[in-house]
C-alpha positions in Angstrom: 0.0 0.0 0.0 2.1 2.5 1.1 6.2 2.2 1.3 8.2 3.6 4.2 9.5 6.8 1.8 5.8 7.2 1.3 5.2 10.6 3.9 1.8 10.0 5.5 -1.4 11.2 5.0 -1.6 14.2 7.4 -5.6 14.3 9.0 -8.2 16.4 10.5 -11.1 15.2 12.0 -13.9 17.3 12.6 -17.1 16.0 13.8 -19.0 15.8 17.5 -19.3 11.9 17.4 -16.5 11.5 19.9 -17.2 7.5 19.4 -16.4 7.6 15.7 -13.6 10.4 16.5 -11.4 8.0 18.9 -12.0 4.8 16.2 -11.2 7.0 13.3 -8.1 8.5 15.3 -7.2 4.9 17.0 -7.3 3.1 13.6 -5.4 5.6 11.4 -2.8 5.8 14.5 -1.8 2.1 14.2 -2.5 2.1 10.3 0.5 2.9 8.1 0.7 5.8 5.8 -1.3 8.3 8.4 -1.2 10.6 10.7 -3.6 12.7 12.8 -2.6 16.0 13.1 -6.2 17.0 15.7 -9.5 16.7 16.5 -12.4 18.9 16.5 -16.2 19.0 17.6 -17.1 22.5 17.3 -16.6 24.5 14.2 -14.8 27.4 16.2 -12.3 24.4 18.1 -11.9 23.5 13.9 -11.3 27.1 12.8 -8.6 27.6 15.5 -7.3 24.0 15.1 -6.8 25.0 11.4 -4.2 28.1 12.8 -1.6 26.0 13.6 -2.2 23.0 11.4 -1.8 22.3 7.4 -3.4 18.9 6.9 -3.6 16.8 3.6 -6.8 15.9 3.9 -9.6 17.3 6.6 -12.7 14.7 7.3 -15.7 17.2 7.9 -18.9 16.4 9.4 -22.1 18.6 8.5 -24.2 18.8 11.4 -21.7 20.3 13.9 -23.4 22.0 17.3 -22.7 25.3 16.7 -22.9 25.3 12.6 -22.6 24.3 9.4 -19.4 22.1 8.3 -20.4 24.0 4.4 -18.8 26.7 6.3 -15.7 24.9 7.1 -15.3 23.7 3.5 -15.4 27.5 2.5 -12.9 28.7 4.7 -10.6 24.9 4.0 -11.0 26.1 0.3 -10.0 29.5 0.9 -7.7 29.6 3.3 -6.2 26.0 3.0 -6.1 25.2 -0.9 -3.5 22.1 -0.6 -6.2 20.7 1.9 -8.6 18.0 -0.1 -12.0 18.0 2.2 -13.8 14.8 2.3 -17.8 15.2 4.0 -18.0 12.1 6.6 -22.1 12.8 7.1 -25.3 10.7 7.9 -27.0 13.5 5.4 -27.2 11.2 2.2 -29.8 14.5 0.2 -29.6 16.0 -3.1 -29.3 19.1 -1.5 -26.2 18.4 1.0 -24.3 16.8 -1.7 -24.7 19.6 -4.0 -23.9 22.1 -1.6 -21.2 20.0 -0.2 -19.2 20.2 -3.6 -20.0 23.6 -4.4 -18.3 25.0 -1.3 -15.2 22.5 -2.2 -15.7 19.0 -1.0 -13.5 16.3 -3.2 -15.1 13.6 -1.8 -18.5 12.4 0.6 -18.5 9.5 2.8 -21.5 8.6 4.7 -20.8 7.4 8.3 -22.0 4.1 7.5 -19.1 3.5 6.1 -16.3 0.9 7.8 -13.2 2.3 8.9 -10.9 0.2 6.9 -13.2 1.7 3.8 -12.9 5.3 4.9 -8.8 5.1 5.3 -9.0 3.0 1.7 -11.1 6.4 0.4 -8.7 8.8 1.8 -5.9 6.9 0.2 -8.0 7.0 -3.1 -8.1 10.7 -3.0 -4.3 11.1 -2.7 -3.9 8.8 -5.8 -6.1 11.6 -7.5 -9.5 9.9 -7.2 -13.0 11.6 -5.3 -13.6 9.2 -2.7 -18.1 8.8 -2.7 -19.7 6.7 -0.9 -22.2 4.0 -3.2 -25.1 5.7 -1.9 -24.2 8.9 -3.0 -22.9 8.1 -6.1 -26.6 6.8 -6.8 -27.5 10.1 -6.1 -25.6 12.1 -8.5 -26.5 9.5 -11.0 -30.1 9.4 -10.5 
């Protein structure tokens, strides 16, 4: 999969599910080829995470407590252009996908997803693919 001169996959997680959190975190930890620059459950904890770190990739949930991850996206897009955002939401709509890539999303993972496939996604994207989840891809091509 990945060689030792590979550098890994730097990640941010932002989502209030601290269950899924500590398995994504846990999992991509022991798994070769990542690492997990922080964690975030609030949208302001993300914007001030996002300061002080430049991730590869950032894992953004939608539904955050005190907003909108589209807002996130924006300001990843804007501020952080190296930084591929992947949606990790239980929002499977027309209208959350669309507005998910307009703001700058390269991929959309719905949490039913298994670990192992999310980390096989993320490596995907690197490789220049859009990770999507089957059910969404349905979506765009319905």
């Amino acid at each position: 999969m990945y060689s030792t001169n590979t550098p890994a996959i730097r990640v941010v997680i932002v989502d209030d599910d601290e269950k899924l959190v500590s398995k994504l975190r846990t999992t991509m930890e022991i798994q070769s080829g990542f690492e997990v620059l922080g964690s975030a459950g609030t949208l302001a904890d993300a914007y001030a995470m996002l300061k002080h770190q430049k991730p590869d990739i950032a894992l953004v949930d939608l539904g955050l407590p005190d907003g909108s991850g589209l807002d996130l996206i924006r300001f990843i897009h804007s501020n952080q252009p190296h930084c591929e955002t992947v949606v990790l939401s239980v929002f499977t709509d027309e209208s959350n996908l669309i507005a998910s890539i307009e703001a700058g999303a390269t991929g959309y993972l719905t949490k039913d997803s298994t670990t192992p496939e999310i980390l096989a996604r993320l490596q995907q994207l690197k490789a220049g693919g859009s990770p999507i989840s089957p059910v969404i891809a349905r979506q765009l091509l319905n």
